[in-house]
C-alpha positions as CSV (number, residue, x, y, z in Angstrom):
1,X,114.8,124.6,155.5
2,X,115.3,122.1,152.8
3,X,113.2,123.4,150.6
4,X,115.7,126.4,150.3
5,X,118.6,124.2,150.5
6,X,117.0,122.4,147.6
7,X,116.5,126.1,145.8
8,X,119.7,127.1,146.0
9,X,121.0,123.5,145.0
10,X,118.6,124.3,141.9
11,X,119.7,127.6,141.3
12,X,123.3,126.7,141.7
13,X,123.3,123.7,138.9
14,X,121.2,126.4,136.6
15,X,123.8,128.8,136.9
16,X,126.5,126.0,136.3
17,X,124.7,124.8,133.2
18,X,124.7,128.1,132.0
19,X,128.1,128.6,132.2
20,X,128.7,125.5,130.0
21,X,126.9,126.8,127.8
22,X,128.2,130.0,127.3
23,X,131.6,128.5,127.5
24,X,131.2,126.4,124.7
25,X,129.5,128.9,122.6
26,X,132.3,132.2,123.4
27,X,134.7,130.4,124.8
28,X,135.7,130.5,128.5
29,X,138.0,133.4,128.0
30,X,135.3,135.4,126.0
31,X,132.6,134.6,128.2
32,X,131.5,136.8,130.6
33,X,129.3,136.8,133.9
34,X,126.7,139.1,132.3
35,X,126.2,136.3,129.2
36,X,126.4,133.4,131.9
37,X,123.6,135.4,134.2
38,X,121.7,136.1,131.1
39,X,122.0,132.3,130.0
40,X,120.8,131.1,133.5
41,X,117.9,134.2,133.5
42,X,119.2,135.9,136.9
43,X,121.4,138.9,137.8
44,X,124.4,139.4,137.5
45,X,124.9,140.0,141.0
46,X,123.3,136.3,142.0
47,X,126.2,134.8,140.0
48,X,128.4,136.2,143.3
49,X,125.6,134.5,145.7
50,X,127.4,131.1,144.4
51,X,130.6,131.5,142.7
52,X,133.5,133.7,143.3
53,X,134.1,134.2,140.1
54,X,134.3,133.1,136.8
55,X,137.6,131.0,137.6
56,X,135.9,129.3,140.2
57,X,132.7,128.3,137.8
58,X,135.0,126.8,135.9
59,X,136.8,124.6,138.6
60,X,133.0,123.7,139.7
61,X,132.6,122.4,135.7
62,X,135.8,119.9,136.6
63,X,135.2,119.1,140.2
64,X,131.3,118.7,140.2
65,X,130.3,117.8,137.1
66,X,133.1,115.1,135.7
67,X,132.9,113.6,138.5
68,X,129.2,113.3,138.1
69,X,129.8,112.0,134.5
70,X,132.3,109.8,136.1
71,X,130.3,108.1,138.9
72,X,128.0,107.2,136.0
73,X,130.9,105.3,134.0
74,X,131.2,102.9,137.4
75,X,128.1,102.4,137.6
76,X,127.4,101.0,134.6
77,X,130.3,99.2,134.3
78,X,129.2,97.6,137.8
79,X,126.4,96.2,135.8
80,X,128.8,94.4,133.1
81,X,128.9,90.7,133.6
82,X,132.2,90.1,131.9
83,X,135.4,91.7,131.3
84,X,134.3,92.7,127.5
85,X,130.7,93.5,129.0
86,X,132.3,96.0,131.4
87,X,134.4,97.3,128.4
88,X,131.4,97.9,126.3
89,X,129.4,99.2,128.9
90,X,132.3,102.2,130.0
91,X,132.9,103.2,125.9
92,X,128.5,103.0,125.1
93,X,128.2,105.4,128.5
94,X,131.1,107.3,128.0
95,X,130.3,108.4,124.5
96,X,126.4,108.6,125.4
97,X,127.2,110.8,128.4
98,X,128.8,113.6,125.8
99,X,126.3,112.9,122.8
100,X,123.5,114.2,125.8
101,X,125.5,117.4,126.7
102,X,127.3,118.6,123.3
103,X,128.1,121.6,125.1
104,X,130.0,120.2,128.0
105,X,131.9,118.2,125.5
106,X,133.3,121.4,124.1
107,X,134.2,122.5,127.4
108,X,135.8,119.6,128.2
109,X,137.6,118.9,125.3
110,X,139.0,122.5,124.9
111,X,140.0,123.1,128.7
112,X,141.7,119.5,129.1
113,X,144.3,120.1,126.6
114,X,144.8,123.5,127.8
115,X,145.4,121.9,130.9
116,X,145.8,125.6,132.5
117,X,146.6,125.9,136.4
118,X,142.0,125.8,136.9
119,X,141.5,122.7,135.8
120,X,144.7,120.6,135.0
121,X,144.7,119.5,138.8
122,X,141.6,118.2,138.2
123,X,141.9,116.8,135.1
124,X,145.1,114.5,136.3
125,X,142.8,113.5,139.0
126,X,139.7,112.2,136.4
127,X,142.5,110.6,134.1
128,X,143.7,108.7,136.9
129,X,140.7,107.6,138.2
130,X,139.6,106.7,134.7
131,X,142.7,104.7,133.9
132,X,142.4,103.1,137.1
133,X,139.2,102.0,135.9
134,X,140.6,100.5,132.7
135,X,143.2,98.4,134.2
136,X,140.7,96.4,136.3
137,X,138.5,96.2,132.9
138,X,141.7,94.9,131.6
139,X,142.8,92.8,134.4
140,X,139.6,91.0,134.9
141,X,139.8,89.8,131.2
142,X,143.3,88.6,131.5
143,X,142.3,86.6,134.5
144,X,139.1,85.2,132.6
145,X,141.3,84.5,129.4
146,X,139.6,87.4,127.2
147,X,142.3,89.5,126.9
148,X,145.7,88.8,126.0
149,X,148.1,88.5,129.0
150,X,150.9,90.2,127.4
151,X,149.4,93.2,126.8
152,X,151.1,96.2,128.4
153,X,148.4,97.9,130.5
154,X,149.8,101.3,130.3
155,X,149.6,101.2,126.7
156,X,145.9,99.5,126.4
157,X,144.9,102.7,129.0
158,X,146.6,105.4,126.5
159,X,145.4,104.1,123.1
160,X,141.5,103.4,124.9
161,X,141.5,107.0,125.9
162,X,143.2,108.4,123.1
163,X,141.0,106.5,120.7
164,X,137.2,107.6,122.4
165,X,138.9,111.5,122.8
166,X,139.2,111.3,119.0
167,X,135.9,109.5,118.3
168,X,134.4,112.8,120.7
169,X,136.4,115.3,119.2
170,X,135.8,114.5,115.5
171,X,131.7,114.2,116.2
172,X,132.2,117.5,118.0
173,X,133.3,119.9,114.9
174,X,133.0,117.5,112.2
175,X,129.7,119.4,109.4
176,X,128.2,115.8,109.2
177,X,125.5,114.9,111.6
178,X,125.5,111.6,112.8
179,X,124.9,109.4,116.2
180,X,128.3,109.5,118.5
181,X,126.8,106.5,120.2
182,X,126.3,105.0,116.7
183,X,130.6,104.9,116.9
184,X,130.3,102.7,120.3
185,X,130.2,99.0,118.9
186,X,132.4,100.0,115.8
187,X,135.0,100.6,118.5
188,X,134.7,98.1,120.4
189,X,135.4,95.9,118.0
190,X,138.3,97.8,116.7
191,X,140.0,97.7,120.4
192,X,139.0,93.9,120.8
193,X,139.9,92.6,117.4
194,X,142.2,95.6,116.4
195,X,142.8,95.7,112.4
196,X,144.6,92.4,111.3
197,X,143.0,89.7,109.5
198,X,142.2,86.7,110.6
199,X,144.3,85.5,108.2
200,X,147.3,87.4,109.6
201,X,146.7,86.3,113.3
């Protein structure tokens, strides 16, 4: 009994990865089941066996596998000693998480500023629960004395996300090939230090 439970657990992530795939390479409007079936090397009929259709493969990719991605940026940042530590950790695993799967990147990046009626429920809900994260990051510093105390949270929360979408989307559809986990410590220093001079401060 759980060895088919664990087959059709199997089967179910191959089909999902699939779909990523083909998502990213036709688009999800493009994309069909036959591609997706063909991608994940069963029938089109099996893609029924776990998925209503191709909507609902898409609200799997936002409610199963970001939050997988997500779980992942806690847990490392569980591991960070300090506030700064934590804040390393979250932007090294964030950016490492989407330099190991290019093609969920693409997904994710095109769908979320879509933000259609599949997946922007989702997508509010990851956002939240990702800026959540950031203002205790941010917190934690303020209390230790590593982060300036008049800061304005909201803000720090926008320009971290805003600045790591960027740094995803430009290594996504930029010609050059480089590392987008080489860009990790270059950022963190830009959001600790920012860009004045010490001269200026």
């Amino acid at each position: 009994m759980q060895n088919r439970e664990s087959k059709k657990n199997e089967k179910f992530e191959r089909i999902l990865e699939a779909a990523i795939k083909t998502f990213s390479k036709h688009g999800y409007y493009k994309a069909t089941i036959s591609q997706i079936a063909k991608e994940a090397g069963v029938a089109d009929g099996t893609i029924y066996l776990y998925f209503k259709n191709k909507d609902d493969i898409l609200k799997s990719f936002f409610s199963i596998k970001t939050k997988q991605i997500f779980a992942g940026f806690k847990e490392e940042v569980k591991k960070g000693k300090s506030a700064l530590d934590k804040l390393r950790r979250l932007i090294h695993s964030h950016l490492g998480s989407f330099e190991n799967n290019r093609e969920m990147a693409i997904v994710y990046l095109v769908e979320s500023k879509k933000r259609t009626n599949l997946s922007k429920d989702k997508i509010k809900e990851m956002s939240a629960l990702y800026f959540e994260l950031v203002k205790e990051i941010v917190e934690l510093g303020q209390r230790e004395g590593t982060i300036r105390k008049d800061l304005s949270i909201p803000l720090v929360k926008q320009m971290m996300v805003g600045a790591i979408d960027e740094v995803i989307t430009t290594w996504v559809y930029t010609s050059k090939k480089y590392s987008l986990s080489s860009m990790a410590d270059p950022l963190m220093d830009l959001i600790v230090k920012g860009i004045g001079s010490d001269k200026e401060r």
